[in-house]
C-alpha positions in Angstrom: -0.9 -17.1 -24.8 -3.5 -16.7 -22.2 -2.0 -19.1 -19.1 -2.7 -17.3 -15.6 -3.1 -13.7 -17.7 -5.5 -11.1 -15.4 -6.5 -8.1 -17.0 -8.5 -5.2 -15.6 -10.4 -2.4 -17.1 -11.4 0.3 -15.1 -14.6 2.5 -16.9 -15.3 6.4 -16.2 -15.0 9.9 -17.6 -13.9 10.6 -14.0 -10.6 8.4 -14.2 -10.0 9.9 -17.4 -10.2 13.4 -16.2 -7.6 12.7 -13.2 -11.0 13.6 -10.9 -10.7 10.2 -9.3 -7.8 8.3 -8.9 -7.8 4.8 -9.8 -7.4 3.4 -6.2 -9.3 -0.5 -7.2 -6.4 -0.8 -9.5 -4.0 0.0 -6.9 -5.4 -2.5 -4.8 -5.9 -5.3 -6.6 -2.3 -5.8 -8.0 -1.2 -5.2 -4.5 -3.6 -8.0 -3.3 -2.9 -10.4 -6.4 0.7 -9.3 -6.4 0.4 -10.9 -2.3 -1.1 -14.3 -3.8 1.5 -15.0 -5.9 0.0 -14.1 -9.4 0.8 -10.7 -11.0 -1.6 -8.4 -12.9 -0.9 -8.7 -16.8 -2.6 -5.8 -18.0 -4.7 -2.6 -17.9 -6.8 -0.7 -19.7 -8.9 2.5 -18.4 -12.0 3.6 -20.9 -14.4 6.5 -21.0 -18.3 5.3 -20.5 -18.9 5.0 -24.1 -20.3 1.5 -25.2 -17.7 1.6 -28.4 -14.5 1.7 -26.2 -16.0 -0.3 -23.2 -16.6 -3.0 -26.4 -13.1 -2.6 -27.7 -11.2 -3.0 -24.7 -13.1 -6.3 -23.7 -12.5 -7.8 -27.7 -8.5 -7.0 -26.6 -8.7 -8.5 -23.4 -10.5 -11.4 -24.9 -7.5 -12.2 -27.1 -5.1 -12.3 -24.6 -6.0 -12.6 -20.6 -7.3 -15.6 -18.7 -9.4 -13.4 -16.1 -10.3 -10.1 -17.0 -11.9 -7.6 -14.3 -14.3 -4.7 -15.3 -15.3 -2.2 -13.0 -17.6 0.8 -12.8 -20.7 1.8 -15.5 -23.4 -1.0 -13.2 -24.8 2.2 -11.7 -28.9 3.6 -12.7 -27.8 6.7 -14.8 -27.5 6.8 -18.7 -23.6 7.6 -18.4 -23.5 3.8 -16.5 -22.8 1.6 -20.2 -21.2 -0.9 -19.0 -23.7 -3.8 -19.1 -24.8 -2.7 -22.8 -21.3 -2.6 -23.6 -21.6 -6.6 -22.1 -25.0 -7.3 -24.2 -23.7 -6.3 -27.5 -19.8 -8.1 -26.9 -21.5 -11.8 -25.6 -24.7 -11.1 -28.3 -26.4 -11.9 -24.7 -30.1 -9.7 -24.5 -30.8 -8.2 -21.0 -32.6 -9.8 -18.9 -34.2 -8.2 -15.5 -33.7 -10.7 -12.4 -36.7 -10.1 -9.8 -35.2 -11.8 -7.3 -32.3 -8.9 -7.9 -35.0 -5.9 -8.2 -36.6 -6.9 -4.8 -33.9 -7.2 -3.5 -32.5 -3.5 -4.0 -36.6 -2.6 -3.3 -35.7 -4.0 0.7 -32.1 -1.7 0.4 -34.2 1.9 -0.7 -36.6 0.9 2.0 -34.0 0.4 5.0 -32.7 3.7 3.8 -35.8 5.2 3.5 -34.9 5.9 0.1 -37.5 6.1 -3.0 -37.2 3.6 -5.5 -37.5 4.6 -9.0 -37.8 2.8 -12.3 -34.4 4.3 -13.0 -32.9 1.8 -10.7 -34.3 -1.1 -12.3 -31.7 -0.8 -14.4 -29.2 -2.2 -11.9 -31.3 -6.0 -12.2 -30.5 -6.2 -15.8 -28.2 -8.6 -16.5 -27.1 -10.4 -20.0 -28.9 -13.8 -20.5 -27.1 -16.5 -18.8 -24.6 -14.9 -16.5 -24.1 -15.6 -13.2 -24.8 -13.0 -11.0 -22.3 -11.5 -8.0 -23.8 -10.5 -4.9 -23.1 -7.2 -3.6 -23.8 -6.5 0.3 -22.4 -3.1 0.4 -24.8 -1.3 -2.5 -27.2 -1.9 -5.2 -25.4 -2.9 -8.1 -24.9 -6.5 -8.0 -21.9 -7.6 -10.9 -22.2 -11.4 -13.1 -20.0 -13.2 -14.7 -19.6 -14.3 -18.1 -17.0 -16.6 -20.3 -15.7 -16.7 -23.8 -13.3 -17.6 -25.9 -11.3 -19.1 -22.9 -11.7 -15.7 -20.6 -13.6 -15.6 -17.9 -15.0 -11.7 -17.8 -16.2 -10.2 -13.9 -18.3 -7.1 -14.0 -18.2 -4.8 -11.1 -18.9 -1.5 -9.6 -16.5 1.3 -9.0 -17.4 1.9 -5.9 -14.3 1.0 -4.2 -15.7 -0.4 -1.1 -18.1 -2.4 -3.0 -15.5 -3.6 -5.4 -13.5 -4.8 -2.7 -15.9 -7.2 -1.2 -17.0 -8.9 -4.4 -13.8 -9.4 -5.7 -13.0 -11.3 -2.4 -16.0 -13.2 -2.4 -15.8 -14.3 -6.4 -12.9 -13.4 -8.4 -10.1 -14.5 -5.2 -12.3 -17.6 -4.5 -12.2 -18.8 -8.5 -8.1 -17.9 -8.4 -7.5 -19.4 -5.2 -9.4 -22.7 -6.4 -7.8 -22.7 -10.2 -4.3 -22.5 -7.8 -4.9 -25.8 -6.0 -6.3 -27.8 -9.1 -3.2 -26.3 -11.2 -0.4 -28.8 -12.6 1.9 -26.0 -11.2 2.0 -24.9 -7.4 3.3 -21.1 -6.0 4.2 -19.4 -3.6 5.2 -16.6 -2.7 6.9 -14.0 0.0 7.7 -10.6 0.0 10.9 -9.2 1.4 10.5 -5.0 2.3 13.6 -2.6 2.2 14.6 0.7 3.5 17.7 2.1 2.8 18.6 1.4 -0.6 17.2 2.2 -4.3 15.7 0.0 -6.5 18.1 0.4 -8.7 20.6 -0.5 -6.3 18.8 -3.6 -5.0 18.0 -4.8 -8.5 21.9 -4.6 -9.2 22.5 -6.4 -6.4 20.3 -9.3 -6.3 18.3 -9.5 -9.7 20.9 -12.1 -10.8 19.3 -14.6 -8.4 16.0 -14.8 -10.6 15.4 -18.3 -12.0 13.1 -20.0 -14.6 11.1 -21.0 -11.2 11.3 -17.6 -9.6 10.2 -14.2 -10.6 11.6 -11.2 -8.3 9.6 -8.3 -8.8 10.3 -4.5 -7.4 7.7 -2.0 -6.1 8.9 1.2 -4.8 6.6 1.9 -2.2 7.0 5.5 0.0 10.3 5.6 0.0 10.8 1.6 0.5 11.2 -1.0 -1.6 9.0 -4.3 -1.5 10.6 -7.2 -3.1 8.0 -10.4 -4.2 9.6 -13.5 -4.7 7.2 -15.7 -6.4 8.3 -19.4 -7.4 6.5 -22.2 -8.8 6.8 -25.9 -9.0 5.6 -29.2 -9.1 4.2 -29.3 -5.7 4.0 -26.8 -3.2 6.7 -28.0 -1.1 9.0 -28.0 -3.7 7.8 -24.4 -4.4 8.4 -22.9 -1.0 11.6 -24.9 -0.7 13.1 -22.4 -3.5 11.6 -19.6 -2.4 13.4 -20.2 0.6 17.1 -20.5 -1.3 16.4 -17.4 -3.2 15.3 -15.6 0.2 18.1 -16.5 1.8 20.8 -15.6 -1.1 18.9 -12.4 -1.3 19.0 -11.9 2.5 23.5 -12.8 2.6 23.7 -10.0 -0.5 21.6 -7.0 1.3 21.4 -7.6 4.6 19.8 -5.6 7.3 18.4 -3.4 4.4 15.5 -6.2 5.2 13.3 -5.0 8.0 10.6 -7.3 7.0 9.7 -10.8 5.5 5.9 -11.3 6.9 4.7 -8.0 5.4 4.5 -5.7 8.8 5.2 -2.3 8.0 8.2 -0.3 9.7 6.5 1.1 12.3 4.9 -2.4 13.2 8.3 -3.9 13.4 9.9 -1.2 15.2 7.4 -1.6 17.9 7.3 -5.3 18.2 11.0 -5.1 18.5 10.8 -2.7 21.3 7.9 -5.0 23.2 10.0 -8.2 22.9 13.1 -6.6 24.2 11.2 -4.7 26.6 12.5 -1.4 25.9 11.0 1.8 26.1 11.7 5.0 23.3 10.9 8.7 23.7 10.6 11.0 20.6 11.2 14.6 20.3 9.6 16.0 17.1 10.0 19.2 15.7 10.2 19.6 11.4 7.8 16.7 11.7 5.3 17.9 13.7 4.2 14.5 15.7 3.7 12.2 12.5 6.3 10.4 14.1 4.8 9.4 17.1 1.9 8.9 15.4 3.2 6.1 13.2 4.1 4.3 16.6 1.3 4.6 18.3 -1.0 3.6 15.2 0.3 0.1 15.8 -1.7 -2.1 18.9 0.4 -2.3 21.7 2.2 0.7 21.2 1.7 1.9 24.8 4.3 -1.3 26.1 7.0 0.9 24.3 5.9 4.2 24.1 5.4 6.7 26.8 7.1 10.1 26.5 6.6 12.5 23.1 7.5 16.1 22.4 6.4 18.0 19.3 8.7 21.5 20.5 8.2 23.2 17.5 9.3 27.0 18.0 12.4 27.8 19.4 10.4 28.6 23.1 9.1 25.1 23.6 12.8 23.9 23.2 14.0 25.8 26.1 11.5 25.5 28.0 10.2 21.9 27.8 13.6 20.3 26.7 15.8 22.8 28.6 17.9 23.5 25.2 20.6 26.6 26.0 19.4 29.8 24.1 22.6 30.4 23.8 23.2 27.3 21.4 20.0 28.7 19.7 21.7 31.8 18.9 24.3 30.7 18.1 23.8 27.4 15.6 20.0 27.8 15.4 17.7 25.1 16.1 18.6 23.1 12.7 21.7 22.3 13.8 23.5 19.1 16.0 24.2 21.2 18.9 20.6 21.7 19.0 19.3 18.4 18.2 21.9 16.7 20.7 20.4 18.8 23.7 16.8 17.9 22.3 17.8 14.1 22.6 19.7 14.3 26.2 17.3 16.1 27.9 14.5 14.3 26.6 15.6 10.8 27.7 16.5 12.1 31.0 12.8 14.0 31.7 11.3 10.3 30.3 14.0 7.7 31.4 13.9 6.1 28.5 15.7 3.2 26.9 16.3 4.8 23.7 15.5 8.6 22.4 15.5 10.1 19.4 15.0 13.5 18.4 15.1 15.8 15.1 14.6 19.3 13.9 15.1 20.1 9.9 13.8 22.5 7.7 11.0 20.8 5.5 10.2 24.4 3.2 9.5 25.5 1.2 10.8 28.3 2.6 13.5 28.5 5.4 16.7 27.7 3.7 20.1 28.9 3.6 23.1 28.4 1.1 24.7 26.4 4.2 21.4 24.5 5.3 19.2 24.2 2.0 15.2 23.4 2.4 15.0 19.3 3.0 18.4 19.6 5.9 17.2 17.7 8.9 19.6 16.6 11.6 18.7 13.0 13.8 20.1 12.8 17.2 19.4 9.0 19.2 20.8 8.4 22.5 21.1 4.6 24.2 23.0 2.7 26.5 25.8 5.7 27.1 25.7 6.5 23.7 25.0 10.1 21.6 24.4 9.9 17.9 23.6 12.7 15.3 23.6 13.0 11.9 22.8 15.3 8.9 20.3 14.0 6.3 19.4 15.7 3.1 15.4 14.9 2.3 14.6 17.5 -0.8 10.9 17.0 -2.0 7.7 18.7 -0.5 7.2 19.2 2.9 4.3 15.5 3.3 7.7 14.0 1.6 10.2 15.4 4.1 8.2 14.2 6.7 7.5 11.0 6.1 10.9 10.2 4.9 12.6 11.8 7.8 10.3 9.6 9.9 10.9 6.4 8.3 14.5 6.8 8.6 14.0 7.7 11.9 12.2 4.4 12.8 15.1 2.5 10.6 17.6 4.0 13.3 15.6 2.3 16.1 14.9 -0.8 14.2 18.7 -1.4 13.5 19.9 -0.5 17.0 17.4 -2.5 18.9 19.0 -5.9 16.2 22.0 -5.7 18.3 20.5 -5.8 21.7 
């Protein structure tokens, strides 16, 4: 049964080959997933007219909307609207409203045009033709059998802003005329595993309320997506369910409006008027760096130190080479100087400070590869603790980071 069924088929040798990921797939269940519809199913095909034919028959049997990008291009390997004739037994047809129009793109670019590109105004009798405003292969759309078919390109920019412009406008409408209203919220999570989220609050799914898990860089974003009569009705139990969810796990929520941790973190610290300092070492400044990608960061953020080597510790932070010798710079004696001193030189509100070993060489039997110790100091408070982050070395970091921010995030709920 087709109902509210999307479908995509993504075309190329190049996404067979693993040469180029699949990133317009990536995005558009993200951004569908965010509208409170889910994508149903997917189907990636090399640029041969045969397959490209064979996917759309399956998708015909079974999906409501069905995307199809990549193949619009000029060259001989770009099948996608033959594959499109022979399937709708619709003849191509050149549009020259289409061709002069990519004509007036070659010449702003001082490009050359060649006959080769007329093949990007062909379209199958009948179909409605998408504009695109980024390149020179416009998409159409066609229906049958109760599916509505969009052709695109698989140029991800231009994919983007066509899909926005046609297929989001035609789901959007089909939304507000449905008999059935949704809505829907997603709730993000650091802290726990899926599995042990899923345990905890999967029971609170209903016949009106799909809760779907997406691990997500070491997170876990939770869509809530209910439906109703009316969409009062519909937000009404997305609300119950949010707020069951929200008694069962807690502070493990650090978002329900979709910021990101970082963008929370330095809300939090604007509104409360606080200001942190961070002293980097295994992560090399991607720490700060998350803060200060967010606006405003500079309300909240003055002092950072990337000491990496042993030297800039005792002589920026003033940490005893003594307790270098001694315990090494991995090590909470060292990562409790690195926070004190730093919030004294800044005279900050909150500090925080680590130093791991993120491999893949470097470890011992006593501190393995993916040790990192976390110092924070606030009010008259010093805090550190020993994590254990195995996984490569862009891994280690960004989830030592995180978890950094999570510390700053929950201390700043109590103040």
């Amino acid at each position: 049964m087709k109902n509210q069924s999307i479908e995509i088929i993504t075309t190329g040798e190049e996404l067979l080959s693993g040469i180029t990921q699949d990133s317009n797939f990536h995005w558009l269940a993200k951004q569908v997933f965010s509208m409170g519809f889910k994508v149903n199913y997917q189907q990636c095909v090399g640029d041969s007219v045969e397959d490209i034919v064979s996917a759309l028959n399956l998708a015909n049997t079974r999906s409501k909307y069905v995307l199809v990008t990549g193949g619009l291009g000029p060259t001989d390997d770009d099948l996608t609207r033959d594959a499109a004739s022979f399937f709708f037994d619709l003849k191509l047809i050149l549009n020259p409203n289409v061709e002069n129009r990519i004509k007036q793109v070659f010449a702003r670019r001082k490009r050359k045009y060649s006959n080769l590109n007329q093949k990007q105004a062909l379209f199958p009798k009948g179909s409605k033709v998408i504009k695109n405003s980024e390149g020179t292969a416009p998409g159409f759309v066609l229906k049958s059998n109760g599916s509505k078919f969009y052709f695109y390109p698989g140029v991800p920019r231009e994919f983007k802003s066509m899909v926005i412009k046609s297929f989001f406008f035609d789901l959007n409408l089909d939304k507000e005329i449905s008999s059935k209203k949704t809505f829907s919220k997603m709730l993000k999570v650091f802290g726990l595993s899926e599995s042990e989220v899923a345990h905890k609050i999967q029971k609170y799914a209903t016949k009106s309320t799909y809760i779907g898990f997406r691990p997500y860089n070491y997170e876990l974003h939770v869509r809530l997506i209910s439906s109703a009569k009316s969409l009062t009705q519909a937000k009404k139990e997305n609300n119950k369910i949010e707020q069951k969810i929200k008694k069962s796990i807690g502070n493990y929520i650090y978002s329900s409006n979709e910021d990101s941790l970082p963008a929370v973190v330095v809300k939090s610290l604007v509104k409360k008027k606080k200001f942190v300092s961070i002293t980097e070492s295994c992560t090399g400044g991607l720490l700060s760096s998350m803060i200060t990608d967010i606006p405003g960061a500079s309300k909240c953020f003055h002092y950072g130190f990337v000491t990496y080597g042993n030297n800039a510790k005792e002589s920026i932070l003033g940490v005893d080479k003594s307790i270098l010798l001694k315990y090494g710079a991995v090590s909470s004696q060292c990562v409790k100087q690195m926070v004190i001193n730093s919030r004294k030189i800044s005279s900050s509100d909150i500090s925080i400070a680590v130093s791991g070993i993120a491999g893949p060489l470097g470890g011992t039997n006593s501190k393995p590869v993916g040790t990192v110790f976390i110092g924070v100091s606030y009010d008259d408070k010093v805090r550190v603790k020993k994590f254990f982050f195995p996984g490569s070395r862009d891994m280690f970091k960004l989830r030592t980071s995180l978890s950094c921010l999570d510390i700053i995030r929950r201390i700043l709920l109590f103040k």
